[in-house]
ZAMARGU-4260 file (C-alpha; in steps of 0.2 Angstrom, whole numbers, plus 5000, padded with zeros to 4 digits):
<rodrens>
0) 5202/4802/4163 | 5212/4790/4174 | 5217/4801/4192 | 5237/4802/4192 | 5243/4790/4203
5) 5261/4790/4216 | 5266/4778/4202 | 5264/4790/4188 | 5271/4805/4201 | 5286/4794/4203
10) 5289/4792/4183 | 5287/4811/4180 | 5299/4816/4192 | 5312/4804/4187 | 5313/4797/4206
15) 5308/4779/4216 | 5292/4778/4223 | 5298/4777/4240 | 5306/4796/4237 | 5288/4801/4232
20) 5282/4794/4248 | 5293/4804/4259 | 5289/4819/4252 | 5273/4816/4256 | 5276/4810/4274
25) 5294/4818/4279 | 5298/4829/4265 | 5312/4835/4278 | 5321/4818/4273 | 5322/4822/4256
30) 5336/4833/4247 | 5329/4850/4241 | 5333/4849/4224 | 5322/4831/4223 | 5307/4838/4234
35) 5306/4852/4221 | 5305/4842/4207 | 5291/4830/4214 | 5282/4845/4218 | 5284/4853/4199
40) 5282/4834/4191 | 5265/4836/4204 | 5261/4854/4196 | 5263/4848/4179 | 5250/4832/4179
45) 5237/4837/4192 | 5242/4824/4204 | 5225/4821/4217 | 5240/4823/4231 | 5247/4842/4227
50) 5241/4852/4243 | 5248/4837/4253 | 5264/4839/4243 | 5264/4858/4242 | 5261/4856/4265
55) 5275/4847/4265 | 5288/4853/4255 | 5283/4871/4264 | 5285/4862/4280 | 5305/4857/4277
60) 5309/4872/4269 | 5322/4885/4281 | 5309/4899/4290 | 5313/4917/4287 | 5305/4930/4297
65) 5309/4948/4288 | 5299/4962/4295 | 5294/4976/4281 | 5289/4994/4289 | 5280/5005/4274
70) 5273/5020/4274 | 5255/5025/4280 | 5242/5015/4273 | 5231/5027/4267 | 5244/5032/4254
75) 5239/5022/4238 | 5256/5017/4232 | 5259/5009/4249 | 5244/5000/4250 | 5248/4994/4233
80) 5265/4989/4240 | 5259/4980/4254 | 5248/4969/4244 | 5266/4966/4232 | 5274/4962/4248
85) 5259/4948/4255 | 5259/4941/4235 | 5275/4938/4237 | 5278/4931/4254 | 5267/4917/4250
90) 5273/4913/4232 | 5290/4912/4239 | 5300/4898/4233 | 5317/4896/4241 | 5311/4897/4259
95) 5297/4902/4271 | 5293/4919/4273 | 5282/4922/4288 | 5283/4943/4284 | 5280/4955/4297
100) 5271/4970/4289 | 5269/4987/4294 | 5262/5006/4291 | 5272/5019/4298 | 5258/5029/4301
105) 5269/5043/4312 | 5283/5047/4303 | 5293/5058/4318 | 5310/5050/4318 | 5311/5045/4336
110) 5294/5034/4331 | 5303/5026/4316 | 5319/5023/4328 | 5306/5014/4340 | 5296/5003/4326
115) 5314/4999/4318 | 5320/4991/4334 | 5304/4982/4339 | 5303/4974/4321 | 5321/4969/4322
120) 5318/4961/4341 | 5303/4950/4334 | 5311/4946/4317 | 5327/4942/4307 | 5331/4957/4296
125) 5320/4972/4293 | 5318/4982/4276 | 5310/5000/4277 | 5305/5020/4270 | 5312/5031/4282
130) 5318/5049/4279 | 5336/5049/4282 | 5337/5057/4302 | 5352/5050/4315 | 5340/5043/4327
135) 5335/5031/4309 | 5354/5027/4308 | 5356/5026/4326 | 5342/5012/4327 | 5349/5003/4310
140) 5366/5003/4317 | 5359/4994/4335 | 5351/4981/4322 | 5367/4980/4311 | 5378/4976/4329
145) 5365/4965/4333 | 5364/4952/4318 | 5349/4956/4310 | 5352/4964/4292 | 5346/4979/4287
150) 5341/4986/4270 | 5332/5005/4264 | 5318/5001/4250 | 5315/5014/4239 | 5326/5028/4247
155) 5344/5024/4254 | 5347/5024/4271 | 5364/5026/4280 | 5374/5020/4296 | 5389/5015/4300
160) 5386/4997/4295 | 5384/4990/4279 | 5364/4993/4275 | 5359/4986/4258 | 5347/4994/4248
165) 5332/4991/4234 | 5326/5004/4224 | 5330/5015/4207 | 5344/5024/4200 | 5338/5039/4207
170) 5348/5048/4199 | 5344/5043/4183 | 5325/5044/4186 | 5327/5063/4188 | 5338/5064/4171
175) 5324/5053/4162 | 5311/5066/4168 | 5321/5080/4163 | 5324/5072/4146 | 5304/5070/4147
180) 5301/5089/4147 | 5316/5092/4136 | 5309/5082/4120 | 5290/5083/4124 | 5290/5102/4127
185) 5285/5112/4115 | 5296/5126/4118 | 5308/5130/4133 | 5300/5137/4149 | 5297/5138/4166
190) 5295/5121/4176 | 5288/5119/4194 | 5294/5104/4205 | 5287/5098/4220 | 5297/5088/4233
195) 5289/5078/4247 | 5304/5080/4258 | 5324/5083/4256 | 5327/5068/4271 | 5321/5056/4259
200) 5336/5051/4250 | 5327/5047/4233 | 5316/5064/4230 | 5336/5073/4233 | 5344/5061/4220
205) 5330/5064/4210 | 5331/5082/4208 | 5351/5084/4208 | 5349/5073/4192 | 5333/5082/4186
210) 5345/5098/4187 | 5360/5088/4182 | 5354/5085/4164 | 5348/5103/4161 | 5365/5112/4165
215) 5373/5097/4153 | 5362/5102/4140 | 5360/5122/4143 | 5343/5120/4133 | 5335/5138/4139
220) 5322/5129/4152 | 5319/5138/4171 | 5319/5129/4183 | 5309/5136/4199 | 5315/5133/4216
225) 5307/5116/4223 | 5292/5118/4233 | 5290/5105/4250 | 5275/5098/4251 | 5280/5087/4266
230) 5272/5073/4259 | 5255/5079/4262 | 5241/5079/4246 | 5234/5094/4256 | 5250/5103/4256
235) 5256/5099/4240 | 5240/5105/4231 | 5242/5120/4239 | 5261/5120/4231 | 5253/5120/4217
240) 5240/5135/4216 | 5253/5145/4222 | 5265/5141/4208 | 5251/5144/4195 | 5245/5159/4203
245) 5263/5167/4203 | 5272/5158/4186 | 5253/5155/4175 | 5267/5154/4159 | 5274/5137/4166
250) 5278/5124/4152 | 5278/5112/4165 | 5276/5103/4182 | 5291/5089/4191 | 5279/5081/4203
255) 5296/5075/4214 | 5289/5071/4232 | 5272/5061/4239 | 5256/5066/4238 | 5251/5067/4222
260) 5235/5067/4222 | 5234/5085/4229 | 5245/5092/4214 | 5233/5080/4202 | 5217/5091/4211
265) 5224/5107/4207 | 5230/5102/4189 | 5215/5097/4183 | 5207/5114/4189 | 5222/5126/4182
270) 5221/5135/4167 | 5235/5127/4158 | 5243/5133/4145 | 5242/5122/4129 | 5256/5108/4126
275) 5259/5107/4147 | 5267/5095/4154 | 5269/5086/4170 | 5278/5071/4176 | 5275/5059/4191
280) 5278/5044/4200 | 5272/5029/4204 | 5257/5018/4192 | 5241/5015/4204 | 5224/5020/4202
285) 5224/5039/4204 | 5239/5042/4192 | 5232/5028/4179 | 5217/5039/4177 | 5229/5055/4177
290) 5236/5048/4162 | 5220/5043/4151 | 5211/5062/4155 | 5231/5070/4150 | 5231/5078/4168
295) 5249/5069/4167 | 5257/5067/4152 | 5272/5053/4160 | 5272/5043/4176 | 5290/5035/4178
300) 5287/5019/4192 | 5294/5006/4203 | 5288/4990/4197 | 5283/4984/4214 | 5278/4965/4211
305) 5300/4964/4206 | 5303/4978/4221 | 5292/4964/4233 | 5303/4949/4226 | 5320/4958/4226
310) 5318/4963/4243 | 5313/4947/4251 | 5329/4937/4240 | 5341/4953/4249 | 5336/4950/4266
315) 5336/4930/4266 | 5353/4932/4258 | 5357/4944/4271 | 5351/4932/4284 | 5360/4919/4276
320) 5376/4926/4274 | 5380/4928/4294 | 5384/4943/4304 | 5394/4957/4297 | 5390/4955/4278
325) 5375/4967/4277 | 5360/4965/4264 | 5367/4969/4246 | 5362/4983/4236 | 5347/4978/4223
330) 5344/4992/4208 | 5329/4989/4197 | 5325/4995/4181 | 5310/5008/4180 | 5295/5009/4170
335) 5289/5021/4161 | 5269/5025/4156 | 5259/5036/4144 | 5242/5037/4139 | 5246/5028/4126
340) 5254/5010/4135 | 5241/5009/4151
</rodrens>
């Protein structure tokens, strides 16, 4: 078959030529709207010339420079995150997104505080996981004062300014668990939880509506006293031995906080009682595989390719929107996975 031609560009788009040619030369020249459509018209019949075209419309396009901090790395779900993040950042449509992305590998708040304001110094807005802590707030609102918009992803942060957020209803995450043990139980029992830490907004939110739903509903469940597993896997596996080893007749376990992989080890080598069940966070690898061997019986999940998107949109209309208006406040629906939909 014939190559397109800019002739047959030109007639696909709907434009003259000459606007085809100053795509391709000084696609800064050309309205927005018009760029975009030569470049879809280019898409839609393989023109010879695309990755000139794609250069160039990238090239006019407004810069943004958003800087990302995550937690550590060797955490699965934030490798995963990371990778949503970079998928993103190059797929991005309405501008270009030169991302700054980090692991937190300490967590200590003054060493938050001090990455916060060194992303914000090299870049134009910032989104982060941070336990809530005054030093964090301190920092957001030294960003905030200075112009560069600020935004909490997956736990809400606070400050004095306006700092926008992207995440769950985390409220509603925990009544969705609780309803998880309330219909999938086979009688009422004991039920174990497990937070990572109280600072992080979230695993709070998460709980108060775990516990919301089950004084609504009086159903006759117990509901042990949370265990902190400071978001360690070590720690938190730990939580778990000890709540078998003192309540062997739990019906169930609320995996609330990081590091699940630790509660998952101990699980599998419990003695648990027939029809148990345990809910957790988050669809990667290790959970994925909790699911098929019925180690967990739900996994409730942000879906991170839309968490990456939203949270790129929120901070370029932050940036856009001038001093004072703060990033907006982004909730996304969660997803919810069983052996039987993976």
């Amino acid at each position: 078959m014939r190559r397109p031609t800019i002739p047959d560009l030109a007639a696909a788009a709907g434009v003259s030529v000459s606007t085809v040619n100053r795509v391709l030369n000084d696609a800064a020249a050309v309205r927005p709207a018009t760029r975009d459509r030569v470049l879809r018209a280019a898409q839609e019949i393989g023109f010879y010339g695309l990755r000139t075209i794609q250069h160039s419309v990238l090239a006019a396009r407004e810069t943004h420079r958003p800087a990302v901090l995550l937690l550590q790395e060797h955490r699965p779900f934030y490798r995963d995150l990371a990778a949503a993040f970079r998928r993103a950042a190059a797929e991005f449509t309405e501008a270009r997104v030169e991302l700054a992305l980090e692991h937190l590998e300490d967590l200590s708040p003054h060493v938050v505080a001090e990455r916060l304001a060194a992303a914000g110094a090299r870049c134009d807005s910032v989104a982060l996981v941070a336990a809530e802590h005054p030093l964090v707030s301190d920092a957001i609102d030294r960003l905030l004062a200075a112009g560069v918009p600020v935004a909490g992803l997956i736990t809400p942060l606070t400050a004095r300014g306006p700092v926008g957020y992207v995440g769950l209803d985390n409220f509603r995450v925990g009544r969705t668990a609780a309803w998880a043990f309330h219909h999938i139980c086979r009688a009422p029992g004991k039920i174990g939880i497990l937070v990572g830490n109280h600072r992080y907004r979230n695993q709070d939110q998460n709980e108060s509506g775990f516990r919301s739903y089950f004084r609504e509903h009086g159903l006759g469940f117990t509901l042990l006293e949370p265990r902190s597993t400071f978001e360690s896997a070590a720690v938190a596996r730990e939580m778990t031995e000890a709540l078998f080893a003192e309540h062997p007749d739990m019906c169930g376990l609320y995996i609330s906080g990081g590091g699940i992989t630790g509660p998952l080890a101990a699980l599998r080598d419990a003695a648990r009682p027939e029809g148990f069940v345990s809910v957790g966070y988050e669809y990667m690898d290790v959970t994925r595989a909790a699911l098929i061997d019925g180690t967990l019986t739900l996994v409730i999940a942000h879906p991170i390719d839309a968490l990456a998107r939203q949270t790129l949109r929120a901070l370029i209309q932050a940036r856009r929107a001038g001093t004072g208006v703060g990033a907006p406040r982004v909730t996304l629906p969660f997803e919810l996975y069983t052996s039987e939909n993976i």
